[in-house]
N, CA, C and O of each residue as an XYZ file, in Angstrom:
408
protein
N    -150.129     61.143     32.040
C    -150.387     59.726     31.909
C    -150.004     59.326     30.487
O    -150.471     59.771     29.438
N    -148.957     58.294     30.680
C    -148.535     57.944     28.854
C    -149.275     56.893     28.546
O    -149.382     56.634     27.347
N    -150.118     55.842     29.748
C    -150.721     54.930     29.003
C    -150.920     53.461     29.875
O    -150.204     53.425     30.876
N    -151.659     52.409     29.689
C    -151.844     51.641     30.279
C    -151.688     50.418     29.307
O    -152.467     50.534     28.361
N    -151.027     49.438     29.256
C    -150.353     48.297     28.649
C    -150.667     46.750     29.114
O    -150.796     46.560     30.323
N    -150.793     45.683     28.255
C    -151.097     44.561     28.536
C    -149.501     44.215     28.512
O    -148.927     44.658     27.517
N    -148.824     43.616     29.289
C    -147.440     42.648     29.691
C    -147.310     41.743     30.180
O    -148.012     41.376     31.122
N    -146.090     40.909     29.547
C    -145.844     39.692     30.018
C    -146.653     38.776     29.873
O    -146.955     38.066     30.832
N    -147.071     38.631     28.898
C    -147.924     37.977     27.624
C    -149.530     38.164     28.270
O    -150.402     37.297     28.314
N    -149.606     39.528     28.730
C    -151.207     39.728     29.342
C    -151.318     39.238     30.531
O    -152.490     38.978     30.802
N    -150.481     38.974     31.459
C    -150.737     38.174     32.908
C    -150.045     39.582     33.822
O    -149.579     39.272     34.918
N    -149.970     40.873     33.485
C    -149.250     42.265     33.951
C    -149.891     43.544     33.241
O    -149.777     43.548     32.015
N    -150.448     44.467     33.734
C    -150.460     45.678     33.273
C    -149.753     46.271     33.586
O    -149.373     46.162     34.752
N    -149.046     47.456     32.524
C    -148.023     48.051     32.547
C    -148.458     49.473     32.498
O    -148.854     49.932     31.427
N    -148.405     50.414     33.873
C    -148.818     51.645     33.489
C    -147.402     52.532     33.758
O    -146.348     52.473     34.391
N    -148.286     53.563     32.637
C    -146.268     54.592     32.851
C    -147.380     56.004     32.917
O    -148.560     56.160     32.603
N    -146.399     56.823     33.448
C    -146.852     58.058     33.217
C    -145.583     59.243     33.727
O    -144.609     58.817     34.348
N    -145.695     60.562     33.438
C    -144.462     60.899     33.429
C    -145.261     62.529     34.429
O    -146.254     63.203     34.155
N    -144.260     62.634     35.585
C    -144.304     63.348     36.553
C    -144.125     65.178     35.886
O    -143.219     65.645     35.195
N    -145.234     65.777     36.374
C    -144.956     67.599     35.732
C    -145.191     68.395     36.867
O    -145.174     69.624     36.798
N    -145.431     67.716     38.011
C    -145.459     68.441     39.109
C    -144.636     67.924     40.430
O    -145.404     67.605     41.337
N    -143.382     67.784     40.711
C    -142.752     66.620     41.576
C    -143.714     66.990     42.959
O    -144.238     66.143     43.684
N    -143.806     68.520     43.131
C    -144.325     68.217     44.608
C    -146.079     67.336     45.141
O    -146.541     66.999     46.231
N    -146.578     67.256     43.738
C    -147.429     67.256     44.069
C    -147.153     64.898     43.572
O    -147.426     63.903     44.243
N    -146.757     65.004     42.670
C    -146.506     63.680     42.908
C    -146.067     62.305     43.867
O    -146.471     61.162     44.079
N    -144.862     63.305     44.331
C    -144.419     62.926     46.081
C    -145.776     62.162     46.454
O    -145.705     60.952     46.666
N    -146.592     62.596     46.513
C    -147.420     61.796     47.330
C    -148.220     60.445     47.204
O    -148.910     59.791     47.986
N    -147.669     60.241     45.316
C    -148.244     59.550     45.025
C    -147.241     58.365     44.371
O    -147.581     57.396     43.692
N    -145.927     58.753     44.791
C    -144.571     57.666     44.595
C    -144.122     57.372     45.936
O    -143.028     56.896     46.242
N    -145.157     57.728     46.783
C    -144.109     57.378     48.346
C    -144.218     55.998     48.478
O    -145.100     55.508     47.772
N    -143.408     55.007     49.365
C    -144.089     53.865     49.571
C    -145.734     53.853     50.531
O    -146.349     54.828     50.963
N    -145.985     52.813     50.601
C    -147.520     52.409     51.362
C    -148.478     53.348     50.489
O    -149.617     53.554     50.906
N    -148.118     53.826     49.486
C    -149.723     54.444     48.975
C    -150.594     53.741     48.711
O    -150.230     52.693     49.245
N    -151.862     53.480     48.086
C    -152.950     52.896     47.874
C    -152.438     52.981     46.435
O    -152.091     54.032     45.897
N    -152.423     51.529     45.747
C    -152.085     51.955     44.488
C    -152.925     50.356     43.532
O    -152.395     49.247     43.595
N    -154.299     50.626     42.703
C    -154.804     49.615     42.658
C    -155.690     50.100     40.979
O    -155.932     51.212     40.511
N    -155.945     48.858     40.509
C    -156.405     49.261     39.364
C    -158.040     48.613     39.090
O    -158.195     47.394     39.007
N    -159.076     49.466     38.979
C    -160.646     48.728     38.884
C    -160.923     48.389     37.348
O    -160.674     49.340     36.607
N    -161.348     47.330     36.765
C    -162.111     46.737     35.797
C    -163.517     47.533     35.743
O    -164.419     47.054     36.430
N    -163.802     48.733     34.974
C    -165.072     49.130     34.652
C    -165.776     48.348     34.408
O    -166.638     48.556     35.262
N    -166.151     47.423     33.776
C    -166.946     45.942     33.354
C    -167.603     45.680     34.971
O    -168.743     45.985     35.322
N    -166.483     44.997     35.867
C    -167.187     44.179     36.250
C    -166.839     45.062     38.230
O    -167.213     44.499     39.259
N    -166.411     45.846     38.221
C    -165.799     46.455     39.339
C    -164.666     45.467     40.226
O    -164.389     45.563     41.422
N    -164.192     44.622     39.349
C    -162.975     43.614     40.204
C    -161.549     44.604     40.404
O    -161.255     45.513     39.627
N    -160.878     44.277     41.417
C    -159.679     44.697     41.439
C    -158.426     44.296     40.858
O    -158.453     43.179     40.342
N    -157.424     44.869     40.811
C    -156.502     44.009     41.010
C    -155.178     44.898     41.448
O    -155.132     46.088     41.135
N    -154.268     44.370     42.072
C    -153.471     44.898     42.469
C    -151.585     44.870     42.050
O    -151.077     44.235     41.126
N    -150.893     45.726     43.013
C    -149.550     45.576     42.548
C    -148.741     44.339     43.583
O    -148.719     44.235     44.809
N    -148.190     43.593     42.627
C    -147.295     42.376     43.602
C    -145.899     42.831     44.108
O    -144.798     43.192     43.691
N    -146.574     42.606     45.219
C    -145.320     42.094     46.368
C    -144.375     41.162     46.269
O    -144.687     40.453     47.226
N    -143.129     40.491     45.632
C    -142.443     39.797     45.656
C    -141.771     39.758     46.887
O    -140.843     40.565     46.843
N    -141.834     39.121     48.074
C    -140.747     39.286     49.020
C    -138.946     39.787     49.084
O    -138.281     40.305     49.981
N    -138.626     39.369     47.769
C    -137.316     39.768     47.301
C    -136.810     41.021     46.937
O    -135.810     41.657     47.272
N    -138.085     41.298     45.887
C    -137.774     42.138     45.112
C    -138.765     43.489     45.914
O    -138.232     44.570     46.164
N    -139.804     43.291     46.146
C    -140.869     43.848     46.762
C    -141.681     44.795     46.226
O    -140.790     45.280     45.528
N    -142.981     45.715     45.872
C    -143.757     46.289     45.309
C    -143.205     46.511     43.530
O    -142.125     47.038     43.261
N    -143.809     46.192     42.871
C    -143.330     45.882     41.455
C    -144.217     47.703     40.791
O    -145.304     47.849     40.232
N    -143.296     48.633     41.136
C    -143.775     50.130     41.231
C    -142.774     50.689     41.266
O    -141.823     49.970     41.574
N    -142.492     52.004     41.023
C    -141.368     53.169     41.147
C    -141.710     54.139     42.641
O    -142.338     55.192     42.759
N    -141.120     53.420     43.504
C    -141.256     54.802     44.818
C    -139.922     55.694     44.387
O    -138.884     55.436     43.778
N    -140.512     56.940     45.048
C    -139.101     57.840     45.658
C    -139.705     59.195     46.359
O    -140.765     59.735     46.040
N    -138.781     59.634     47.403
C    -138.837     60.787     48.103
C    -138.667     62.370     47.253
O    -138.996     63.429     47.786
N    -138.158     62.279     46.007
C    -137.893     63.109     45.313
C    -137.570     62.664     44.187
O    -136.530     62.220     43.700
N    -139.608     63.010     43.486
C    -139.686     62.621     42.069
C    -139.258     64.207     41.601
O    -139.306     65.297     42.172
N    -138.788     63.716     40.170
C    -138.080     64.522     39.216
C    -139.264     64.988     37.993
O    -139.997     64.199     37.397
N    -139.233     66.073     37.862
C    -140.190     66.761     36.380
C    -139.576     66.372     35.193
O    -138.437     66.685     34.847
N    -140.649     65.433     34.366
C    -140.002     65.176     33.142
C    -139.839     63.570     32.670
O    -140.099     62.943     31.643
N    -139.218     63.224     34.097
C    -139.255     61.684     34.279
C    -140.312     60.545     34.134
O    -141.328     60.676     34.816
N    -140.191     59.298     33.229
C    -141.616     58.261     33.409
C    -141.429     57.651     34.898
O    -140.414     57.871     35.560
N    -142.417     56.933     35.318
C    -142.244     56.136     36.055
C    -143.573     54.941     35.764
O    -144.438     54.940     34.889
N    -143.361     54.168     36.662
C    -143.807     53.021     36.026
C    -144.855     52.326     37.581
O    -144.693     52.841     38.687
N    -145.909     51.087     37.358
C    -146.343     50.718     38.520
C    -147.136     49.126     37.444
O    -148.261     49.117     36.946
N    -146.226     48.129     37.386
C    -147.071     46.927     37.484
C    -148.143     46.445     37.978
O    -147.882     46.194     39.155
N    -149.357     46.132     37.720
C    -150.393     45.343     38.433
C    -150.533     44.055     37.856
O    -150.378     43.898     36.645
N    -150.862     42.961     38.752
C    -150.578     41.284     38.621
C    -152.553     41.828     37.123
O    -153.418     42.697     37.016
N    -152.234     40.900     36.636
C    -153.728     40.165     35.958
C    -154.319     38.970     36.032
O    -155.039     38.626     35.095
N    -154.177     38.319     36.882
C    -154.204     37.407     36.873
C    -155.458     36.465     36.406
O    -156.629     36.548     36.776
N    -154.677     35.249     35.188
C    -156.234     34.643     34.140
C    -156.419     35.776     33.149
O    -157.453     35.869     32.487
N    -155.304     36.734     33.035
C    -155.536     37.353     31.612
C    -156.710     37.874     31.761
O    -157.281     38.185     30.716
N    -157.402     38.121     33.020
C    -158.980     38.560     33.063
C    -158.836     40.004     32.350
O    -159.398     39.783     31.278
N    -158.421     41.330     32.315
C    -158.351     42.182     31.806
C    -158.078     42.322     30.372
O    -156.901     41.965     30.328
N    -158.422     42.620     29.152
C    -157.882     42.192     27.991
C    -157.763     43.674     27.610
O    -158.329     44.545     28.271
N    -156.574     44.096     25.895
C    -156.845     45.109     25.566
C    -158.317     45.891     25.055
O    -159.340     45.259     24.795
N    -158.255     46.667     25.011
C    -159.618     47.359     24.633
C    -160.371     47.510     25.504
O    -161.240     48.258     25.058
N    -160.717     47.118     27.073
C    -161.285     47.319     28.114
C    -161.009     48.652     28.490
O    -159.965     49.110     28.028
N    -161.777     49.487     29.311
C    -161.564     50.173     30.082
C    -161.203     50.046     31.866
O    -161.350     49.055     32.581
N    -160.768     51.217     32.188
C    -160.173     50.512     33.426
C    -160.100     51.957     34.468
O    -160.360     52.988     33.847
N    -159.881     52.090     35.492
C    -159.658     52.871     36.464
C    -158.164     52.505     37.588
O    -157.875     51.616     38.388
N    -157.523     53.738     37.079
C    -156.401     53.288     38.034
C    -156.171     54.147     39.198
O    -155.684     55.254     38.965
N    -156.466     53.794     40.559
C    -156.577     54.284     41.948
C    -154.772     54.757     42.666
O    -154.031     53.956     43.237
N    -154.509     56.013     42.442
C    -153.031     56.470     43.530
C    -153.457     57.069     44.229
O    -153.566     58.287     44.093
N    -153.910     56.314     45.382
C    -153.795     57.686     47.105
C    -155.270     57.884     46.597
O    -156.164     57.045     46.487
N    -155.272     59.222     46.321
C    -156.910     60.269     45.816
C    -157.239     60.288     44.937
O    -158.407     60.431     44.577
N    -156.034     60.107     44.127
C    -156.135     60.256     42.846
C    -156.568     59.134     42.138
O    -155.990     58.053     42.251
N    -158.078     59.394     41.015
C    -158.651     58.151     40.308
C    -158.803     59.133     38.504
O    -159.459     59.994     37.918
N    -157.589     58.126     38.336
C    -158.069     58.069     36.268
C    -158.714     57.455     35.841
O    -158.195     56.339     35.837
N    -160.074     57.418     35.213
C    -160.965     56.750     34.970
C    -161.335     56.944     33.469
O    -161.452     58.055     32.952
N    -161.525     55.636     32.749
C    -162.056     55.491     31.874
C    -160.253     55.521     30.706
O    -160.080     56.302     29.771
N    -159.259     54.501     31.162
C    -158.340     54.138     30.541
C    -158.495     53.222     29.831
O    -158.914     52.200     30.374
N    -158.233     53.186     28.344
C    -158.108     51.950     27.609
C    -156.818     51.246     27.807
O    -155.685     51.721     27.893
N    -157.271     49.867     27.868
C    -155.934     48.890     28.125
C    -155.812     48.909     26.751
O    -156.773     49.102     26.007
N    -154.206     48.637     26.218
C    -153.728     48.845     25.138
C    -152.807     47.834     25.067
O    -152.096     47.716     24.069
């Protein structure tokens, strides 16, 4: 995990993190995963946008690479999340908890 980011003037969190196990990641770059981020504060959600065009604002693939970042936008919407919060970010099973927004 490299980190969790305020973007796009705070109306986007920007999380990156960089893959060291591809097989075990696969499962967590496929499309349809559960991919959502909780506000420790207040337990609100928020999620990744769907643009019809463009569609899930995230890095899928069938064969992630060791070594590589990848990336997964979540909307903020109202700037409700600010830096210095903590946060929980939900892939599939997998829960990182207790991330500072930065």
């Amino acid at each position: 995990m490299q980190g969790i980011y305020l973007s796009s003037a705070g109306y986007m969190l920007d999380f990156r993190y960089k893959v060291i196990d591809p097989k075990k990641a696969k499962y967590l770059l496929k499309k349809g995963a559960k991919v959502y981020v909780i506000h420790e504060a207040t337990g609100r959600r928020v999620f990744v946008p769907n643009p019809p065009k463009v569609g899930p604002l995230r890095s899928t693939t069938e064969n992630p690479i060791a070594g590589r970042t990848y990336f997964v936008l979540f909307a903020n919407p109202g700037r409700f999340i600010a830096a210095g919060q903590k946060v929980t970010v939900v892939m599939g099973d997998l829960k990182l908890e207790h991330l500072k927004v930065r």
